[in-house]
Each structure stands twice: as C-alpha cells, then as structure tokens.
C-alpha positions, 0 to 999 in steps of 0.5 A: 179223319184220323191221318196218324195215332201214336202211342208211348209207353212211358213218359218220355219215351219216343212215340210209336206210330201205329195203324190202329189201336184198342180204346178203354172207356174211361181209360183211352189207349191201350199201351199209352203211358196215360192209359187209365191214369185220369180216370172218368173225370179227366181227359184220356185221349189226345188230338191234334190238326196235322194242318196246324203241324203244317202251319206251324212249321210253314210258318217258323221254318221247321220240320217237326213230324206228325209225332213232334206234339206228342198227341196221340192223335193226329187228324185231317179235316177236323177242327178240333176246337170246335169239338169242345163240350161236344160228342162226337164219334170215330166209327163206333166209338164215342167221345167228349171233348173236353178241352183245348191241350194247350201247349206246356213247357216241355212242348216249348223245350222239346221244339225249341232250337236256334230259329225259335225259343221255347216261350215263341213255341208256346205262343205258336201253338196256343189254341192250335195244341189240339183237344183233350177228350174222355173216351166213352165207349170202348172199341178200336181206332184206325188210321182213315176213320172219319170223325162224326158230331154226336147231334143231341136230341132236343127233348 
C-alpha cells in the first residue's frame, strides 16, 4: 500500500509530503523535479519500503523521516525488489519496474552524521534503496491505494 508520496520541485529543495498526486505516462509525477525528464526509456517514478526506513534506523540508531530517501514513494507491505521486470499496478495505473534505486553518494552525505559515515549508509541501503519504474498509463495516486502484480497471459 502507498503509506506516503513526496514530491519536490527542484533538486535540492526539501520534499513535500502530499495525499495524492497526478501520473504522466512516460513522464511520472506532476510537479516532481524529474517529471518528463527520462522520457519512455528511463525510469520516472521512485519507491521505497517504510519497513526498510524502519530497519534502518532500528539498526544504526537514527531517526530519518519517511521523506529522508528522497523517494517519492513510500510503501507498506510491499516488496519491492521483487517488482523488478514486473507490471504491476496501483489502482488504475500501471508500472514497470525497472531497477533497484540503488543508494548514491548524496544519499550517503545527506544521512550521514557523528554515528554513521556517508560509505557505512551507502552500504546500509544497498539492495534496500527501493525501485525505479516506468509509469505506463496516466492517472492519480493516493495515499492507502494497494499495489497489485499485473499477471501475463501465457499465449
């Protein structure tokens, strides 16, 4: 289920948190800094487990916020690594996912503090940092949708 959705609208601006918001297909979030820049061919939506913001902060004794990844979506009860190459669906609209978001240095920097260096975050998010998908049809997310598997028809 969609537990949080953030959107920012430049790159380094503080995330927003908001109930629901418009999908482009093959552009992703209205008003997102990254809406229509990637284009068919690259990802343009962003998830991330709140159950990996949990671990993590359980696990080095931080406190981030469900925005701290700068994904624009946070889910609940969703694995998301295994929506990689898959179709799958949030109410009407419907994804690919594409790849693992994978943490960079700017994750590492921004989380970085006295407890845990910017290299140790990295590594703590690796293969957690959520998914990168394709929006493929255009329509509105909102907080407590659930996700569904798009199952392919054996032909």
């Amino acid at each position: 289920m969609i537990q949080a959705i953030f959107v920012s609208k430049k790159s380094k601006q503080s995330q927003m948190g908001i109930d629901a918001v418009k999908v482009d297909v093959g552009k992703g979030i209205v008003g997102d800094r990254y809406y229509g820049k990637k284009g068919l061919d690259g990802p343009n939506i962003t998830f991330v487990e709140s159950e990996e913001i949990a671990a993590f902060n359980a696990n080095f004794g931080q406190s981030i916020s469900l925005s701290a990844t700068r994904r624009n979506i946070v889910t609940q009860g969703v694995r998301l690594n295994q929506l990689v190459g898959q179709e799958f669906s949030i109410g009407d609209v419907r994804f690919y996912g594409v790849e693992l978001c994978e943490p960079c240095g700017s994750l590492g920097k921004s989380l970085a503090n006295d407890s845990i260096s910017s290299p140790q975050v990295v590594r703590a998010w690796l293969h957690r940092g959520g998914l990168r998908a394709n929006v493929l049809s255009t329509g509105i997310l909102r907080t407590g949708m659930q996700f569904n598997l798009i199952q392919k028809s054996a032909n």
